[in-house]
N, C-alpha and C positions, 0 to 999 in steps of 0.2 A: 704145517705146524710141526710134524716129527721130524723133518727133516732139519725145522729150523733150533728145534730143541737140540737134536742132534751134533750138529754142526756148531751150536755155542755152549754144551756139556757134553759133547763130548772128550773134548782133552780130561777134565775135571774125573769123568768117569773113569778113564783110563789110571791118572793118578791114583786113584782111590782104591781102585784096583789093588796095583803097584803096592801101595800105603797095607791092606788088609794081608796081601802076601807075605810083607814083611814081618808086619801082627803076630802072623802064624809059624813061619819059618824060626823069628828071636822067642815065642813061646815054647813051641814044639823042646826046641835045644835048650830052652832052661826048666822047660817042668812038665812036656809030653803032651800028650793031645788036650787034656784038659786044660792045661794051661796056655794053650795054643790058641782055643775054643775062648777062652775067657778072655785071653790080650785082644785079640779080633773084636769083641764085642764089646771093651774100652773104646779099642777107636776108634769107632761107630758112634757110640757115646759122645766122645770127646770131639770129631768133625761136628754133630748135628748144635753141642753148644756152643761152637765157635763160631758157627755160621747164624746159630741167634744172636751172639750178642755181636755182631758184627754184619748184622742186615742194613742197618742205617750207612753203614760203613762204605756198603756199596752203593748205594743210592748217591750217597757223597762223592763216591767215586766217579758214577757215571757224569755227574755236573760236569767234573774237570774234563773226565775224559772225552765226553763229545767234543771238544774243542781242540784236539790232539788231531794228526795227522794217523792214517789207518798204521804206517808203521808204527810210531810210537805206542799205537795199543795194541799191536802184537809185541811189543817190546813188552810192554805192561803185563802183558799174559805171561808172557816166555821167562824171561831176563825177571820180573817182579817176582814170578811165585822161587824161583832160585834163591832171591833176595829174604822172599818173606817165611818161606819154611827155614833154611840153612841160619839166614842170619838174625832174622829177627826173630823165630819162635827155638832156635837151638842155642844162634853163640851168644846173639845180645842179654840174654840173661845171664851167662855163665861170666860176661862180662861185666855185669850189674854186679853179680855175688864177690867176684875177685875185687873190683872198687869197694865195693862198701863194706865186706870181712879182710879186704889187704893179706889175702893171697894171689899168687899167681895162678896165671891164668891156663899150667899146664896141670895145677894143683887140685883147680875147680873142674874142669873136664875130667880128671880122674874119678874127682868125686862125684859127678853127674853118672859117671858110666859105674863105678865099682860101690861105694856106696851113697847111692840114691837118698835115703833118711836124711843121711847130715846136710847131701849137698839144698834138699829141701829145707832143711830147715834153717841154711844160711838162704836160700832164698825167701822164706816167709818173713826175717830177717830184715830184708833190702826193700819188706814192703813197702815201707813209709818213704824211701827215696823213690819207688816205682810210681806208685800211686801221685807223688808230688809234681812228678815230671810230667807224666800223662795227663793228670789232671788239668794243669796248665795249659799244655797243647793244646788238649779238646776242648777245654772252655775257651781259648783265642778262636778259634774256630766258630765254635758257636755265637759265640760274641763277633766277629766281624762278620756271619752272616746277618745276624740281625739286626746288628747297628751297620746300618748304610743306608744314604741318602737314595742313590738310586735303586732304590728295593720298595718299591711300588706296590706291591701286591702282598697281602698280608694274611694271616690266618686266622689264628687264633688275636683276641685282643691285644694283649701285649706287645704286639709287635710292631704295631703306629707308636705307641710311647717310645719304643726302644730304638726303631729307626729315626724319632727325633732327637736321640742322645749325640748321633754321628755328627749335628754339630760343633759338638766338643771335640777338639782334637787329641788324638791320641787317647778317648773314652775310654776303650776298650784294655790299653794297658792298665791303664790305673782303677779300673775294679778289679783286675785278674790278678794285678801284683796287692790289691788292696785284700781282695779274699785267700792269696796266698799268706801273707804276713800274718792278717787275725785269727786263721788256724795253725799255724806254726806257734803264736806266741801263744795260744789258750788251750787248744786241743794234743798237741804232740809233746812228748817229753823231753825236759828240760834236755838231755843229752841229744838228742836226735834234730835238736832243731836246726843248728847250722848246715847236718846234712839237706834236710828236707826245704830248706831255703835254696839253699844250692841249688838243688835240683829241679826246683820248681825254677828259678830264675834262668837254667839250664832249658827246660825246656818249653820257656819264654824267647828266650833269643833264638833257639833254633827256626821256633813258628816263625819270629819277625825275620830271620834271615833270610828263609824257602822262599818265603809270600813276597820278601823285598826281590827276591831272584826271579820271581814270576811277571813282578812290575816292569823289571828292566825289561823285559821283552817284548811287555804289551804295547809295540808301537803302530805309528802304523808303515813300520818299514818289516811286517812280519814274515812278508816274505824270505827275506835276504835272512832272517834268524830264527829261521821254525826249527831249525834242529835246536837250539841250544833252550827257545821257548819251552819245546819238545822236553828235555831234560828235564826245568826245570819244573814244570809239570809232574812228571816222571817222578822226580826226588821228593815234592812234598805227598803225592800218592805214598808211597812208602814209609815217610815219618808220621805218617797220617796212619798207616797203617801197623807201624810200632806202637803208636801211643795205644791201639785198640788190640793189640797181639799183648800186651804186657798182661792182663787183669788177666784174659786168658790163663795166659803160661802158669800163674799164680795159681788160680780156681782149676786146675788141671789136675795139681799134688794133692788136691782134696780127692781125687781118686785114683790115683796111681802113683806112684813113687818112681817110676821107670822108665828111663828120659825118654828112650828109643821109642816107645809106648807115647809120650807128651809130642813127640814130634808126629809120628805119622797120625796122630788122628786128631792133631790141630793142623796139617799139611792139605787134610780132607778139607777141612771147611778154610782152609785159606783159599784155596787152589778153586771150592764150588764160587767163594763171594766175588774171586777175579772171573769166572764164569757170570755168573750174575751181574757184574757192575755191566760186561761188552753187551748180556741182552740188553738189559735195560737201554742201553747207548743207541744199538741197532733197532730198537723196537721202538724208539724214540718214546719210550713210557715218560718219562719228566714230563714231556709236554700233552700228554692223554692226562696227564694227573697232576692239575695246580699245585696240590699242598704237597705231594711225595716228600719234595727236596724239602719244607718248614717242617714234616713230619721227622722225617729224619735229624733233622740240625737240632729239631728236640730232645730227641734220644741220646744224641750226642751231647748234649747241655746236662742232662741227667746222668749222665755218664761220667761226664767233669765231676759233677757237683757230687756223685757218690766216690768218685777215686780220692777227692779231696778231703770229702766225710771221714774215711778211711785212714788219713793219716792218725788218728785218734787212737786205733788199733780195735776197733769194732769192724765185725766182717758182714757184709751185703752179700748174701748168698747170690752165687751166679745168674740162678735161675729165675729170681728179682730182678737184677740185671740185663736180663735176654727178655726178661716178657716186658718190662718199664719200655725198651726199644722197639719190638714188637708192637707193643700197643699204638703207640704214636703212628707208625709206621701205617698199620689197620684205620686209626683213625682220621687219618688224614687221604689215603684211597677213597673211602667211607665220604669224605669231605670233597671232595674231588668230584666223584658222581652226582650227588648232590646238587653243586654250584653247574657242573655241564649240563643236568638237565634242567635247571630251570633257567638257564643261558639258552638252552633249544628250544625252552618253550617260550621263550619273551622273542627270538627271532622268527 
């Protein structure tokens, strides 16, 4: 067991490493050991809530990834956490802020690195475009796991009513474009709304474009196109994994101001959840535990449904956030053992 811990946290551990060095090294040079002492213990902080509210995130993760080729989940380790510290927890927001305050993007890096305040508060700013986009996503997500014919196996109630919706074609757009428009028109302010349509429509089409690029592949000629399957695989992993890095990034400047600080101890718990998605994979836990993957597509439906709450300009403390996914997450384990033992005792 240590070895096998070992061997699937250990890269993670090394990073984190890396991540607290840095901590201390940009504390040290701007305010001395005590502030050295204190940046370290941010991102500690800051890895342990990313990795709550981004539990479910791995369990989702693992779905896909059992279905991946072992390269492509070393790609997914290697090549993703590059992807998901560098781009999606540093620039894709510095990219948010320059779209939705129309500066440029050499303007917003300055202000991330020099001063921190403004560049936050043009990011608390870009909420309501963040929040719209994400929100989106993850409820397509949760919404095409649950509405589908062949999903057999159910959890919680709800979920025979909602897999008999999937005979309506295209169900799943038209509540998520239906819950996007009656919050933009009733909840967000009258100036903000064409952004917040936008972006929610934005990150409508991206879910329908990944998942159409996943379809292309599912043939049964998959041989001949496991690399490109591979990919596309690969690419919704990561916009899967932006739509759940944004709330982060956000809930971060609730305690630090200081990107380099926002990056390495959101780097921690990105880098632990791509460790946890390959256990899971290798440990073949999904299949020890019926409800994991409906446990989790919960947390993620809750997750929609509060980034979309949020367009209002009311804030869901993180920590509601991490335990709402948590919960699910226990409850459905909880649900799991349950149904296997008295499946062992009727056989």
């Amino acid at each position: 067991m240590n070895n096998t811990i070992r061997r699937e946290f250990g890269f993670a551990g090394g990073v984190s490493v890396v991540a607290m060095l840095l901590a201390a090294w940009y504390g040290y040079a701007t305010g001395g050991v005590g502030r050295a002492l204190n940046d370290v213990l941010i991102v500690l902080v800051l890895g342990v809530m990313e990795i709550s509210l981004s539990f479910d995130n791995a369990v989702v993760n693992a779905s896909v990834l059992k279905n991946m080729s072992p390269q492509w989940q070393r790609r997914f380790l290697i090549w993703g956490i590059l992807i998901a510290v560098v781009g999606m927890r540093l620039l894709f927001p510095i990219v948010i802020v320059a779209l939705s305050a129309g500066l440029g993007f050499a303007e917003v890096t300055s202000l991330a690195l020099n001063n921190p305040e403004e560049y936050a508060r043009n990011l608390e700013a870009s909420a309501i475009t963040i929040n719209a986009f994400g929100g989106v996503f993850l409820l397509m997500v949760a919404l095409n796991y649950f509405i589908d014919t062949e999903k057999d196996e159910h959890w919680l109630l709800p979920e025979s009513r909602l897999a008999g919706l999937a005979k309506l074609e295209a169900v799943q757009i038209i509540i998520a474009l239906g819950a996007l428009m009656g919050l933009v028109f009733t909840v967000v302010p009258v100036e903000k709304r064409l952004t917040a349509l936008a972006a929610g429509l934005v990150g409508l089409i991206i879910y329908m474009a990944v998942n159409a690029l996943g379809n292309l592949f599912n043939t049964d000629n998959m041989a001949q196109k496991a690399g490109a399957a591979g990919f596309a695989a690969f690419m919704y992993l990561e916009v899967l994994d932006a739509s759940f890095s944004l709330d982060g990034v956000i809930g971060a400047f609730a305690i630090t101001k200081e990107i380099v600080i926002i990056a390495a101890g959101l780097a921690i718990g990105a880098v632990f959840v791509r460790s946890l998605t390959l256990f899971l994979v290798h440990q073949g836990t999904l299949a020890q535990y019926r409800y994991l993957e409906h446990g989790a597509h919960y947390g993620i439906l809750a997750l929609s449904i509060i980034m979309l709450y949020t367009m209002s300009g009311q804030h869901v403390p993180e920590a509601v956030t991490g335990l709402i996914g948590v919960a699910f997450i226990v409850a459905s384990i909880v649900a799991s053992l349950v149904a296997n033992r008295k499946e062992s005792r009727a056989s």
